[in-house]
C-alpha positions as CSV (number, residue, x, y, z in Angstrom):
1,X,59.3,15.1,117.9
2,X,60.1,18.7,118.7
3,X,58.0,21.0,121.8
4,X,57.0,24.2,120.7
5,X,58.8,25.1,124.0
6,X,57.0,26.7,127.2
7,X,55.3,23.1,127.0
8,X,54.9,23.7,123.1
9,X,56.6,20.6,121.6
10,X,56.5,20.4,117.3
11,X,58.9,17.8,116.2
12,X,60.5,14.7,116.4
13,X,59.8,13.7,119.0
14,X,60.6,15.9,121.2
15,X,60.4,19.9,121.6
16,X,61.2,23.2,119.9
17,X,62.4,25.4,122.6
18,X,61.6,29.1,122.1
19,X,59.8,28.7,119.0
20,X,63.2,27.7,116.9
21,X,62.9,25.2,114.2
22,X,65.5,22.9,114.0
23,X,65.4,20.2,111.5
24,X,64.2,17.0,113.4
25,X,65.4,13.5,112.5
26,X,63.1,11.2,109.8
27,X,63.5,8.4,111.3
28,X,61.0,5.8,110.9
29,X,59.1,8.0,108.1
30,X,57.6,6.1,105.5
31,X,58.6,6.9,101.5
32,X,55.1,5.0,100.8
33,X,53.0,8.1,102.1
34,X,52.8,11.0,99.0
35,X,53.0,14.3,99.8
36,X,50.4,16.5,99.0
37,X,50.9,19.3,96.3
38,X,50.5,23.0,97.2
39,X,47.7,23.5,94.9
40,X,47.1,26.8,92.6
41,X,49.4,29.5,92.6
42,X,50.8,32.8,93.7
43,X,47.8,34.8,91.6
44,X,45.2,33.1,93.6
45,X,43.8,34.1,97.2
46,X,40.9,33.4,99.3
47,X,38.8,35.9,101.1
48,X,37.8,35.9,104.9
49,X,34.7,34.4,104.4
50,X,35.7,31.7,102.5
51,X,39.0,31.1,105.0
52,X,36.7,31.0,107.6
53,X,34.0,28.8,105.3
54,X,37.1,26.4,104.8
55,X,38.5,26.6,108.4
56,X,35.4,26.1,110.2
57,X,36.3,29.8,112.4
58,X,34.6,32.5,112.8
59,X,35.4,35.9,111.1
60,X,35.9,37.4,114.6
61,X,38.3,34.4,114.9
62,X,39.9,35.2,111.4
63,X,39.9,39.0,112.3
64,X,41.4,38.6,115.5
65,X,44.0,35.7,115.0
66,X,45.1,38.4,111.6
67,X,45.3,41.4,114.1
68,X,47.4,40.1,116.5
69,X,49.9,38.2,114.0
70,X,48.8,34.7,114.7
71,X,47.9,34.0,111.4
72,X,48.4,36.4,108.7
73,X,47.0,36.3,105.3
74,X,50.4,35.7,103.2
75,X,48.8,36.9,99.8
76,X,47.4,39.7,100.9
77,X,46.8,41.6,104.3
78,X,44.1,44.3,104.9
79,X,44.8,47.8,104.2
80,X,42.8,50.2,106.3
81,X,39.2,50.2,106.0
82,X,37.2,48.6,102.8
83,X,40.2,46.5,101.8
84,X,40.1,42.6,101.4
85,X,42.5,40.0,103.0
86,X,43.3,37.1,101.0
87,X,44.9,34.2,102.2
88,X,46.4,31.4,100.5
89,X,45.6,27.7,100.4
90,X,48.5,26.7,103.0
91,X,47.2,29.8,104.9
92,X,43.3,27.8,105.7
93,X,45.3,25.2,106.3
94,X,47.4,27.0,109.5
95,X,43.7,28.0,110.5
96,X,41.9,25.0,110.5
97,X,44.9,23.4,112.8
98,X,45.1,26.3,114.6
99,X,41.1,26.0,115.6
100,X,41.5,22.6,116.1
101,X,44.4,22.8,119.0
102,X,42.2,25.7,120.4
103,X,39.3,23.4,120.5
104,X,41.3,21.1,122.7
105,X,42.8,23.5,125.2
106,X,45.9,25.0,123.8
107,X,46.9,28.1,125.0
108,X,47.6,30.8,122.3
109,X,51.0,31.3,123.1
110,X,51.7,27.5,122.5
111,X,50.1,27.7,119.1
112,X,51.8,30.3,118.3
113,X,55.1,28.6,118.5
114,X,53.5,25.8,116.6
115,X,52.4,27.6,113.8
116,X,55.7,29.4,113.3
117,X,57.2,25.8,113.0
118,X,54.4,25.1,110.1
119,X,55.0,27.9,108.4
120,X,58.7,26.5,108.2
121,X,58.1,23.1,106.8
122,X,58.1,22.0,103.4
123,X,55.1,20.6,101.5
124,X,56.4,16.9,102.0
125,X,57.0,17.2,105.5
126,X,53.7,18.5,106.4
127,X,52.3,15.3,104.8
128,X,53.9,12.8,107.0
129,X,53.2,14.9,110.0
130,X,51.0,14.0,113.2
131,X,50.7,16.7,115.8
132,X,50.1,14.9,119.1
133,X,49.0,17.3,122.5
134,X,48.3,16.5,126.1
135,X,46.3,19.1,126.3
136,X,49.3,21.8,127.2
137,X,52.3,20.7,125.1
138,X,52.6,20.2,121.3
139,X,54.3,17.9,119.5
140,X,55.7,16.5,115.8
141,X,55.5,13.2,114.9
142,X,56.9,12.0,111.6
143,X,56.8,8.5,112.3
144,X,53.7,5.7,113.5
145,X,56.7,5.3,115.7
146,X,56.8,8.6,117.6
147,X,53.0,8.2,117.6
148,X,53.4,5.3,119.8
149,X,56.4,6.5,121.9
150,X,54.0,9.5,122.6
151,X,51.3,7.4,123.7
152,X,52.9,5.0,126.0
153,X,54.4,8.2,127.5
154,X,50.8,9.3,128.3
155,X,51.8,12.4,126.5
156,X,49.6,12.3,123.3
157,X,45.9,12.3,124.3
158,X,45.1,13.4,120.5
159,X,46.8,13.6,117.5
160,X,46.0,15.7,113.9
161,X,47.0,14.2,110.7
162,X,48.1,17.2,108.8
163,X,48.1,15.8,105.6
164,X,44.5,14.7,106.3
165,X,43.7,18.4,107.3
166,X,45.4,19.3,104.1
167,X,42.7,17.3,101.9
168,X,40.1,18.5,103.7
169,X,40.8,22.0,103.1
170,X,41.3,21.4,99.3
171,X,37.8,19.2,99.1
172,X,36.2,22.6,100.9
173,X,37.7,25.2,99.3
174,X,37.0,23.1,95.7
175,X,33.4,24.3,96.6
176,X,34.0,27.9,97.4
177,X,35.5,30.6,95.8
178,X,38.8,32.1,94.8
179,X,40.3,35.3,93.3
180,X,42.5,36.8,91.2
181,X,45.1,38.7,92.7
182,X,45.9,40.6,89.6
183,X,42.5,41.0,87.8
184,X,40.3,40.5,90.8
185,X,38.1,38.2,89.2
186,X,35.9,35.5,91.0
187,X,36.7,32.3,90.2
188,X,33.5,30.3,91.3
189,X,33.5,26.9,92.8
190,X,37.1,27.5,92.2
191,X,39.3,23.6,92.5
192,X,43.0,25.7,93.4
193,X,44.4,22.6,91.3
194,X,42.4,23.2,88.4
195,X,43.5,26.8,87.7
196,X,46.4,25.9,85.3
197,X,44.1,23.7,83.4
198,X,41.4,26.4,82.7
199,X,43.3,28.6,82.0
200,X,45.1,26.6,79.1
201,X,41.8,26.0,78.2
202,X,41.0,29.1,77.5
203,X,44.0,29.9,75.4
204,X,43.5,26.8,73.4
């Protein structure tokens, strides 16, 4: 477990200190659990609305985190008045963890750390990681085991699964819409994972 350091901790576990990612041991990780696939592709983003629809945030939330460089929309950010954000699926998927560690009491500064040290990880290690918090500190888990060290350290009073939060965000946003980045097109009750498939479809 890493800390997100300033009582962040992301990792292995034990802390990242100043918001540097180091690559944390594996120990303990199990090859049974299946990484999730980054579903849909570069073309595709996702509106505030339906981030925030997604997310379960606010838009002042959304407009504020963007603002202030919390979260950024990574497909496309705002440009002066009238212009649309679009973020991407691993984008609602910062936001919804990023609501949730506010929910319990996270400072902003923590979860700042902690969402850098996301933004680093690869598609497979976000599936085997638990985020654990007392409230104050952050940590990584990529083991049951690190889970329990946590615990009987009193040091993990909750824990989010992100490879759980990654489902739920694909289930959600299977219902909402997407977009084109390079026609701008609606793609309605858009499923990110289907988007290859239609559009073969449509050739064929």
């Amino acid at each position: 477990m890493r800390s997100t350091g300033d009582g962040t901790a992301v990792g292995g576990p034990y802390p990242l200190h100043g918001g540097t990612v180091e690559p944390g041991p594996r120990h303990g990780a199990s090859a049974a659990v299946s990484a999730p696939q980054e579903p849909g592709d570069d073309h595709v983003g996702y509106r505030g609305p339906t981030a925030c629809a997604a997310a379960g945030i606010t838009y002042r939330q959304l407009d504020y985190w963007a603002r202030t460089g919390l979260v950024e929309p990574s497909v496309r950010p705002a440009y002066g008045s009238g212009s649309q954000r679009l973020y991407s699926f691993r984008d609602v998927v910062v936001l919804k963890i990023v609501k949730r560690l506010l929910d319990t009491g996270v400072s902003l500064q923590n979860i700042r750390t902690a969402v850098q040290h996301l933004r680093a990880r690869g598609v497979a290690d976000l599936a085997q990681m638990t985020l654990m918090s007392d409230g104050a500190t952050v940590y990584e888990c990529t083991s049951p085991d690190e889970v329990v060290d946590l615990l009987q350290g009193g040091q993990g009073v909750f824990g989010i699964a992100v490879g759980v939060v990654w489902r739920d965000v694909e289930s959600a946003l299977a219902k909402l819409h997407g977009e084109r980045v390079d026609t701008g097109e609606t793609l309605i009750g858009h499923n990110p994972a289907d988007e290859l498939a239609r559009r073969r479809n449509r050739v064929g």
